[in-house]
N, C-alpha and C positions, 0 to 999 in steps of 0.2 A: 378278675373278671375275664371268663371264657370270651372267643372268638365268637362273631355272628355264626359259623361255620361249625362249631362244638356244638351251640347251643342246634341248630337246623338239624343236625343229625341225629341231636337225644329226642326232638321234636316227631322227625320223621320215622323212626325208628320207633316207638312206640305207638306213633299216630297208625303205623305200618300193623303193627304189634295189634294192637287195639281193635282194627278194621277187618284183621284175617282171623281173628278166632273168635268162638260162637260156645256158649254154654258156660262163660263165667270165668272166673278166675284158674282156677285148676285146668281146664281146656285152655289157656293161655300158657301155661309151664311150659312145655315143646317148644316151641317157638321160642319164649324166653331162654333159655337153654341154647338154642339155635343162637340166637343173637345177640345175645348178651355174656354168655362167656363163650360158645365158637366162635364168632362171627368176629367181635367188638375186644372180646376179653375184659370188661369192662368188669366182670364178677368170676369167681369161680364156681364153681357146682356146689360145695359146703357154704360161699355167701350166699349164693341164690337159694337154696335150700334154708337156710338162717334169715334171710329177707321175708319169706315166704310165710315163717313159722310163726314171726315177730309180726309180719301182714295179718296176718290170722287171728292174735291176738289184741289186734288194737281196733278202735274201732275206726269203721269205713271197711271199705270193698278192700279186697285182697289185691287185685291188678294194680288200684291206683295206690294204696300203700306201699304195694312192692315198686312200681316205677318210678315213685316221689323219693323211697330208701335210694333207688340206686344212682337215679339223678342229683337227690343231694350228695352222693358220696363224688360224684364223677365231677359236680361242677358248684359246688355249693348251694345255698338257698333258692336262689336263681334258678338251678339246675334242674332241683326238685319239681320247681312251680313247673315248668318249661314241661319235663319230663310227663306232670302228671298232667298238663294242659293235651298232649300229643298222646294219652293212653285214652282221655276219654271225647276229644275232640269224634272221633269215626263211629263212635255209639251217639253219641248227641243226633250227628248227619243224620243215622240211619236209624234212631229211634223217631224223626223226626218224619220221615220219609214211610216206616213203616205203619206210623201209627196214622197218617193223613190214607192209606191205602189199604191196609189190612181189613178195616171194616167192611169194606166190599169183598172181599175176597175170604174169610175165613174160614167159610163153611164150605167151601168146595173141596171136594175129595182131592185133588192133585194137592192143596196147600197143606192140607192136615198130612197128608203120604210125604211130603217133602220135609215138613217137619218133625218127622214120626225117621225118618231118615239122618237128618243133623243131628236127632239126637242120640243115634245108636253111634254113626261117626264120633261123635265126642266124647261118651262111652269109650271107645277105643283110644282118644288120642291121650283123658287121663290113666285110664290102664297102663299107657308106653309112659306116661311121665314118671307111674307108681313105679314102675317096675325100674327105672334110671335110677330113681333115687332111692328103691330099697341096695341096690346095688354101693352104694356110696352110704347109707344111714346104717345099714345093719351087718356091722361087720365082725360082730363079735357076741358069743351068749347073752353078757349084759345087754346090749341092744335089740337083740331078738327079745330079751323078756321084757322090756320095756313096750318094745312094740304090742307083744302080746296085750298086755296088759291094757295101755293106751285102746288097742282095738275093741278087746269085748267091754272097756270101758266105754267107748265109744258108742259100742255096738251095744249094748242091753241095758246101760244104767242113765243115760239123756244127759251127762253133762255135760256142762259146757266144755267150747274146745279151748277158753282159755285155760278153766282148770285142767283140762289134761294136757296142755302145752308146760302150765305153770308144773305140776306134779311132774313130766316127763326129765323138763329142764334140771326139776331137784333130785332126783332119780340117776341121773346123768351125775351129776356134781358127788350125790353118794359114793355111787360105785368108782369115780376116780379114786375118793377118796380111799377108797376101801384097797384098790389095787395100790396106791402110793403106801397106805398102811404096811401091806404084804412086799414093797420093795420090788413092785415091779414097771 
């Protein structure tokens, strides 16, 4: 059993996590990144990316699966709960907060224009997460055509993204095997 002190920081730290970013899970990566393996070293860029991928296919939200993974790994059971308490504690607040005031307000042109705002910003902040982890994911042809494939899969035929996590993962396991075949 972790310190009061471990556990306040996995709290804080995702409650932090949770409150600053706006547009979902994916718009949470940066930051996660930022804190989680700069900041903490708590994960590395291939866990976090692995957290993510496994977040995605399970069900629930993608934020609190990946901070529930990482708090369980950092602090056991406990860790997890802690962890996913402090990822969605600041959306509770502020869903709480927006939804007793937004009525009044949502038809006025500044809140639509502010909104219409946040969401080109967030646009941009998964763009920089894509492009961190095309950097670290696709580092070799097999990968680029796995990518490929995964995307117009994605992109023109509506599957699900567990099957194409699940397809991707076996895909992966293939082509190891195929380069271990050829002795490389």
């Amino acid at each position: 059993m972790g310190s009061f002190k471990e556990y306040f920081t996995l709290f804080s730290t995702f409650a932090r996590i949770g409150g600053l970013t706006f547009g979902g899970g994916y718009a949470m990566l940066p930051m996660l990144q930022r804190e989680i393996v700069e900041h903490y070293g708590w994960a590395t860029e291939e866990e976090l990316a692995d957290y993510y991928a496994i977040g995605q296919c399970t069900p629930g939200i993608i934020a609190v699966n990946t901070a529930t993974f990482i708090g369980y790994r950092r602090r056991g059971i406990l860790g997890g709960i802690v962890a996913t308490l402090g990822v969605v504690f600041p959306s509770l607040v502020i869903i709480a907060i927006i939804a007793a005031c937004l009525q009044n307000f949502a038809d006025y042109p500044v809140v639509q224009d502010a909104f219409a705002g946040i969401s080109v910003c967030v646009c941009v902040l998964i763009f920089n997460a894509v492009r961190k982890l095309w950097k670290k994911s696709v580092v070799n042809p097999g990968a680029l055509a796995i990518f490929a494939v995964v995307f117009l899969g994605a992109m023109f035929t509506g599957l699900s993204p567990v099957v194409l996590v699940i397809a991707a993962g076996l895909a992966g396991v293939l082509m190891r095997g195929l380069r271990y075949r050829k002795g490389e």
